[in-house]
Backbone as numpy.savetxt, mean C-alpha at the origin, in Angstrom:
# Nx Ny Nz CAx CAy CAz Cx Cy Cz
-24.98 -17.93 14.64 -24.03 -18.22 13.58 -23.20 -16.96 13.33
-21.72 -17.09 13.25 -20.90 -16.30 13.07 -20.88 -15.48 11.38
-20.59 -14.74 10.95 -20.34 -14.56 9.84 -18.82 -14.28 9.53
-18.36 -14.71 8.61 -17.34 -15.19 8.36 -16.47 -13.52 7.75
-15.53 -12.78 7.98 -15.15 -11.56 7.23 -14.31 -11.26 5.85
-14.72 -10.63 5.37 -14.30 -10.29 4.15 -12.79 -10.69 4.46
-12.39 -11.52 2.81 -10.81 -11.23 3.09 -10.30 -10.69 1.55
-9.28 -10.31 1.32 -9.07 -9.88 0.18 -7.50 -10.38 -0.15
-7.56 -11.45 -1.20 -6.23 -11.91 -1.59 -5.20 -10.89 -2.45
-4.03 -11.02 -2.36 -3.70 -9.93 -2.81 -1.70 -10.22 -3.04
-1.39 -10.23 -4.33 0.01 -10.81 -4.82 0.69 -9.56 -5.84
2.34 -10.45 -6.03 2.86 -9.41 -6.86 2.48 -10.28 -8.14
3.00 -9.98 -9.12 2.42 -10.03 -10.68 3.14 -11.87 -10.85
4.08 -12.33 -10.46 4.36 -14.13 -10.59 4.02 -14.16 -9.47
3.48 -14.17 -8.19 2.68 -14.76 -6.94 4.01 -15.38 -6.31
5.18 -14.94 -6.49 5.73 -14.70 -5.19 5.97 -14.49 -4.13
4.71 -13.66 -3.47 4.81 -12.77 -3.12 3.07 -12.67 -2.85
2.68 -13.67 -2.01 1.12 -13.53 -1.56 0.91 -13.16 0.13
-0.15 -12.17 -0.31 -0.85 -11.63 1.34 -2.24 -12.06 1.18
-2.71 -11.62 2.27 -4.16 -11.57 2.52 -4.53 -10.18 3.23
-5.67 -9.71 3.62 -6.16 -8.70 3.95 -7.31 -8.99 4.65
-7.54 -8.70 6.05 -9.25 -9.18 6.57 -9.99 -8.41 7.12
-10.99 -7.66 6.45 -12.40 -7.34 6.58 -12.14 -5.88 5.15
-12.87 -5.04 5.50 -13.27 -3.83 4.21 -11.88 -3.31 4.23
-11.62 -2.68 3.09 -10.80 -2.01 2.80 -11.05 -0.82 2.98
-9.93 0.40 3.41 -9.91 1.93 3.50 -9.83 2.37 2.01
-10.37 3.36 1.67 -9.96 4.07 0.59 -8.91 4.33 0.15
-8.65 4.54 -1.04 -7.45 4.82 -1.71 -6.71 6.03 -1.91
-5.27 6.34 -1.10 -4.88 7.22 -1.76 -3.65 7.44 -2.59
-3.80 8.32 -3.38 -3.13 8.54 -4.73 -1.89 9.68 -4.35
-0.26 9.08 -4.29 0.86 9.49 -4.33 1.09 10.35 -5.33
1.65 11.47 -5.41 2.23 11.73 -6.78 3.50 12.63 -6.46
4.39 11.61 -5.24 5.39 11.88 -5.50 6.46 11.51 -5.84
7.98 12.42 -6.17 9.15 11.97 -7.10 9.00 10.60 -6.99
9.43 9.54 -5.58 9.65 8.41 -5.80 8.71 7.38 -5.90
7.36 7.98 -5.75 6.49 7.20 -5.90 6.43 6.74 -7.57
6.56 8.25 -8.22 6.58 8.43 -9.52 7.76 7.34 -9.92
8.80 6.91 -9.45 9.73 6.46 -10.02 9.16 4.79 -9.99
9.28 4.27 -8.53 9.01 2.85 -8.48 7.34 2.78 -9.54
6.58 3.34 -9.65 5.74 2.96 -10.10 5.49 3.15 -11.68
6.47 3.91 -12.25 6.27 4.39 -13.17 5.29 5.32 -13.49
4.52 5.92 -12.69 3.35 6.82 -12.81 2.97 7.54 -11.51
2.30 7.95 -11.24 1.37 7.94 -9.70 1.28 6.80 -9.18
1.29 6.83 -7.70 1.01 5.01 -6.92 -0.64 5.64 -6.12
-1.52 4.51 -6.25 -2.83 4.31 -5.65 -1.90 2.89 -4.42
-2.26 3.72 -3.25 -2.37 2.95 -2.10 -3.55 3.08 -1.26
-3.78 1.61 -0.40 -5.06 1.19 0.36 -4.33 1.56 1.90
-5.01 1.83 3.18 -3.78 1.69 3.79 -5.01 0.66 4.89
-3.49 -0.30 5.48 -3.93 -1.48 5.75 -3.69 -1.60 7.52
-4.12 -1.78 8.60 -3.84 -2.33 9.92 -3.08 -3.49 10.05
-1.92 -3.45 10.98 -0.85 -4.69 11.02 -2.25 -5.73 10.81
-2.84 -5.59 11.86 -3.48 -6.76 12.44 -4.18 -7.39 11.32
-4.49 -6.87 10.73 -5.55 -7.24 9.16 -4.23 -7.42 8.25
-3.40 -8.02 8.31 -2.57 -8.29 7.41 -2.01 -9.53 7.36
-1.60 -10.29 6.68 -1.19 -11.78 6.89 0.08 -12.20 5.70
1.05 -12.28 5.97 1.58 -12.84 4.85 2.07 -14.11 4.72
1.46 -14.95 3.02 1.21 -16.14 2.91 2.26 -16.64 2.29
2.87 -15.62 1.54 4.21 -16.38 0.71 5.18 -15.14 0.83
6.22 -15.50 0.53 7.30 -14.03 0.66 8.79 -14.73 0.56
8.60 -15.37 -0.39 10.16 -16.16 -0.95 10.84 -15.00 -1.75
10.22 -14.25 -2.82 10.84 -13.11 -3.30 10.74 -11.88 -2.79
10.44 -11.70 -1.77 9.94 -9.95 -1.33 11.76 -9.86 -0.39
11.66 -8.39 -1.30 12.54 -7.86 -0.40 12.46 -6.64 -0.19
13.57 -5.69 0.30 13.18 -4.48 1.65 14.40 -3.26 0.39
13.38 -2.13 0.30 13.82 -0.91 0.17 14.07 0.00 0.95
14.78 0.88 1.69 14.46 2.02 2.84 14.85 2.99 1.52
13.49 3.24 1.40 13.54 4.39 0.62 13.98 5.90 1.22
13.34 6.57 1.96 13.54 7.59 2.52 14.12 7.45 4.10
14.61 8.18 5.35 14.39 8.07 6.65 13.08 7.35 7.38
12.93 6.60 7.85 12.23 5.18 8.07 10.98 4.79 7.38
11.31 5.06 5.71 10.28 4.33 4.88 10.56 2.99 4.38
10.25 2.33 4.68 10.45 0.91 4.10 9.55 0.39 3.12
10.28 0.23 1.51 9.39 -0.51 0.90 9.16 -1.92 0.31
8.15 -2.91 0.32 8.62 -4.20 -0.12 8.15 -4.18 -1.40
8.91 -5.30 -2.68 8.62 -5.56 -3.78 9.21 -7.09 -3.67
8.87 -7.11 -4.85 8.95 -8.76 -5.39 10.43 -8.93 -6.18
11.94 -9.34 -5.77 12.39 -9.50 -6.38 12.59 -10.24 -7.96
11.77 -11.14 -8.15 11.59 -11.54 -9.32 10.59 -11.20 -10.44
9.76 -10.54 -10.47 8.94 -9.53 -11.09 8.69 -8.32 -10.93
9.76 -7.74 -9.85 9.57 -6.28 -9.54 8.73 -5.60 -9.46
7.11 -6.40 -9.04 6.18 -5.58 -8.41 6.51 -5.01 -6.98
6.17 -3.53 -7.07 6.06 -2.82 -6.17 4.79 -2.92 -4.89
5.38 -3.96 -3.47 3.62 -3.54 -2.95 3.18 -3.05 -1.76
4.10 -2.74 -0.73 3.38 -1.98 0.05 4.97 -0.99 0.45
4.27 -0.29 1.53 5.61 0.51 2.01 4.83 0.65 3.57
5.94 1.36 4.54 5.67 1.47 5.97 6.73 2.05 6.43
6.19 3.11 7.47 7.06 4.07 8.29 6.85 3.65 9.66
8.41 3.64 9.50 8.17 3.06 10.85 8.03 3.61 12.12
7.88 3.38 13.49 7.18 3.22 14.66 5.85 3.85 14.45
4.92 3.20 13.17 3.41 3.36 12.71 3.04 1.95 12.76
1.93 1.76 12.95 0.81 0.67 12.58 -0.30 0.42 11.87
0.40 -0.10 10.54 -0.22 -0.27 9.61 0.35 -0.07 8.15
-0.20 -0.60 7.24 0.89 -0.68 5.56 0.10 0.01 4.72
0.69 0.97 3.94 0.01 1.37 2.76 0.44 0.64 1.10
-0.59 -0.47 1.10 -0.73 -0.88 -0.04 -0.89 -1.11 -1.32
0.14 -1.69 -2.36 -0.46 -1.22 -3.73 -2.02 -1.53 -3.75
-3.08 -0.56 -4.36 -3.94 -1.15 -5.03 -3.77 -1.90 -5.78
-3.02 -2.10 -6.70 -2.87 -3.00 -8.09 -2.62 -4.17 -7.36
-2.33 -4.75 -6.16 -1.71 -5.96 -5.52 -2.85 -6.84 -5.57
-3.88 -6.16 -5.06 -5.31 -7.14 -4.68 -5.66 -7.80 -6.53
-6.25 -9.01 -5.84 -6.51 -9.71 -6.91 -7.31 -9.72 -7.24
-8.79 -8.93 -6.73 -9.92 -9.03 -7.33 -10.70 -7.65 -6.31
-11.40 -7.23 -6.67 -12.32 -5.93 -6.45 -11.67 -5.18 -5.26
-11.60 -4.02 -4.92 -11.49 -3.36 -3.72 -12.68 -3.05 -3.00
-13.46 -2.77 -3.66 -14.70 -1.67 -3.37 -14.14 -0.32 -2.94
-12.74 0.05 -3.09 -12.35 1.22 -2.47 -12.14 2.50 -3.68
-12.58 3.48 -3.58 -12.84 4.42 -4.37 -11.29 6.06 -3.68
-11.21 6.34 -4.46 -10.22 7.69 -3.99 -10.71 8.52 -3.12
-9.65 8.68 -2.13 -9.56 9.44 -0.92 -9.58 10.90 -1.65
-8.38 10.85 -2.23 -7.20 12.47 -1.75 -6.46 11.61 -2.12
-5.19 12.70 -2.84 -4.00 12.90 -3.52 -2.91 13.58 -2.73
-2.25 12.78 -2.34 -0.65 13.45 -1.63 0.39 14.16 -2.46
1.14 15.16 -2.13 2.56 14.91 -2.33 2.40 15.98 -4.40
0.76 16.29 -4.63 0.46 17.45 -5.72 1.49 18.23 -6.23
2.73 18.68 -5.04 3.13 19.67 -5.43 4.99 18.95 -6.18
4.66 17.65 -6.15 5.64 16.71 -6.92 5.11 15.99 -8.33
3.71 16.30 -8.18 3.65 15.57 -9.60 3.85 15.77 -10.93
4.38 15.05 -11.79 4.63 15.32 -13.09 4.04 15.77 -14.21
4.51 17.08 -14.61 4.22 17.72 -15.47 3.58 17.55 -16.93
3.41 15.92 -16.90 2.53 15.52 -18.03 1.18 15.07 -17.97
0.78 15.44 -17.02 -0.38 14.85 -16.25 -1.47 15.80 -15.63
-3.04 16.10 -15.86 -3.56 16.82 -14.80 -4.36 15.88 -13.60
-4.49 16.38 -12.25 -5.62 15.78 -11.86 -6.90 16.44 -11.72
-7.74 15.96 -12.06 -9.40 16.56 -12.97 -9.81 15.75 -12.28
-10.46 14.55 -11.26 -11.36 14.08 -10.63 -12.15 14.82 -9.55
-12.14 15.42 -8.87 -12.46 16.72 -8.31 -12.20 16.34 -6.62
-11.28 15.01 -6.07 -10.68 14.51 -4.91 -9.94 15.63 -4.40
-9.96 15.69 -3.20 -9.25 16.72 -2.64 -7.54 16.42 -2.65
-6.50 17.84 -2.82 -5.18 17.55 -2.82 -4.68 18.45 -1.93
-3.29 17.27 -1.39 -2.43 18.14 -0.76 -0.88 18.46 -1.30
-0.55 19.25 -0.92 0.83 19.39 -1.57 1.53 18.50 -1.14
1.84 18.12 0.20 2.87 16.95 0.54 1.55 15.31 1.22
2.17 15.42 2.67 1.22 14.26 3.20 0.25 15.10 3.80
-1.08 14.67 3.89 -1.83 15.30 4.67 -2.22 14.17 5.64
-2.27 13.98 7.02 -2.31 12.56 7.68 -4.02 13.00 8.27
-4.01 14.24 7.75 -5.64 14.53 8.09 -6.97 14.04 7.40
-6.37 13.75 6.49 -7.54 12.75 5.07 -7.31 11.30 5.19
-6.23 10.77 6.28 -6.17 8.99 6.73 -6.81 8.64 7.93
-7.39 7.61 7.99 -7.92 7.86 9.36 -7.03 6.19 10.05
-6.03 6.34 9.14 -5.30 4.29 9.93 -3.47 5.22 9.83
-2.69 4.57 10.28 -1.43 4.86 9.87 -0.29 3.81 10.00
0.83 3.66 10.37 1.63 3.09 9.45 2.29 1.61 9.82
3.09 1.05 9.67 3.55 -0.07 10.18 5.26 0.17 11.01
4.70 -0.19 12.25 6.18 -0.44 13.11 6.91 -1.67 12.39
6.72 -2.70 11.74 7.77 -3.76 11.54 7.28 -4.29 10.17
8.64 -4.70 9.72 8.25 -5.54 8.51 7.13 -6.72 8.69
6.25 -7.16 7.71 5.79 -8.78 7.75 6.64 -9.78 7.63
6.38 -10.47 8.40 7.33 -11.79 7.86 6.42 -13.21 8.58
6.67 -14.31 8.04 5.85 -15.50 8.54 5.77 -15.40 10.40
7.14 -15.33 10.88 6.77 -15.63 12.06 5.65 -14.69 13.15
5.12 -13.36 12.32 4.08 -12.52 12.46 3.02 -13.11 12.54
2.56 -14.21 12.04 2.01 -14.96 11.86 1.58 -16.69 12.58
2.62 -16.85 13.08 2.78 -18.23 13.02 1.99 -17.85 15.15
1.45 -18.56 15.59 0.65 -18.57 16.67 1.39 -19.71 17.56
């Protein structure tokens, strides 16, 4: 008998905008930079995710930011949740935490990007930081292409 793998549902805030996720999740790491700070209003906690473990189920409102030189980020046009982003010619998405709809089991990596964060804030958890990216504390990386259904469709 097979056992069946973890999946983890995962939407923007009106479910516009539904994925899935299949098997454990990577740990979380914590952005704290300018634009992270901006779209999120705070620090962003991202999961980071393998194309292949990714599925997207709905995506009537998601649309495409190029935030930086080949960062791409998607949100939910109609509730303006923020939820993943991807650089491209990488494989794999770094995900809002806040997206998943129910438990991660994923606990903090490391903190990126320290030497941008905002001055109203300390970090006191005792996670290791880097000033910008450290790709040495990830052990997955980024996504060559947007999701879209036909990623999907077999």
């Amino acid at each position: 008998m097979s056992v069946k793998p973890t999946t983890h549902s995962a939407s923007c805030a009106c479910k516009g905008v539904m994925f899935e996720v299949t098997g454990p999740l990577n740990d979380t790491v914590i952005c704290h930079c300018d634009e992270c700070r901006k779209t999120s209003g705070h620090y962003a906690a991202y999961i980071i995710v393998p194309s292949a473990k990714m599925e997207m189920l709905r995506f009537e409102t998601l649309a495409w930011y190029e935030s930086m030189d080949g960062v791409n980020k998607g949100f939910c046009t109609d509730c303006g949740s923020s939820l993943f982003w991807n650089l491209k010619g990488r494989d794999g998405w770094s995900v809002c935490a806040g997206a998943f709809d129910g438990p991660t089991d994923s606990k903090i990596n490391y903190h990126c990007f320290t030497s941008e964060k905002g001055d109203y804030y300390d970090i006191s958890d005792g996670r290791p930081q880097a000033p910008q990216f450290d790709v040495g504390f990830t052990t997955s990386s980024y996504a060559s292409k947007k999701p879209t259904n036909t990623d999907n469709e077999k």
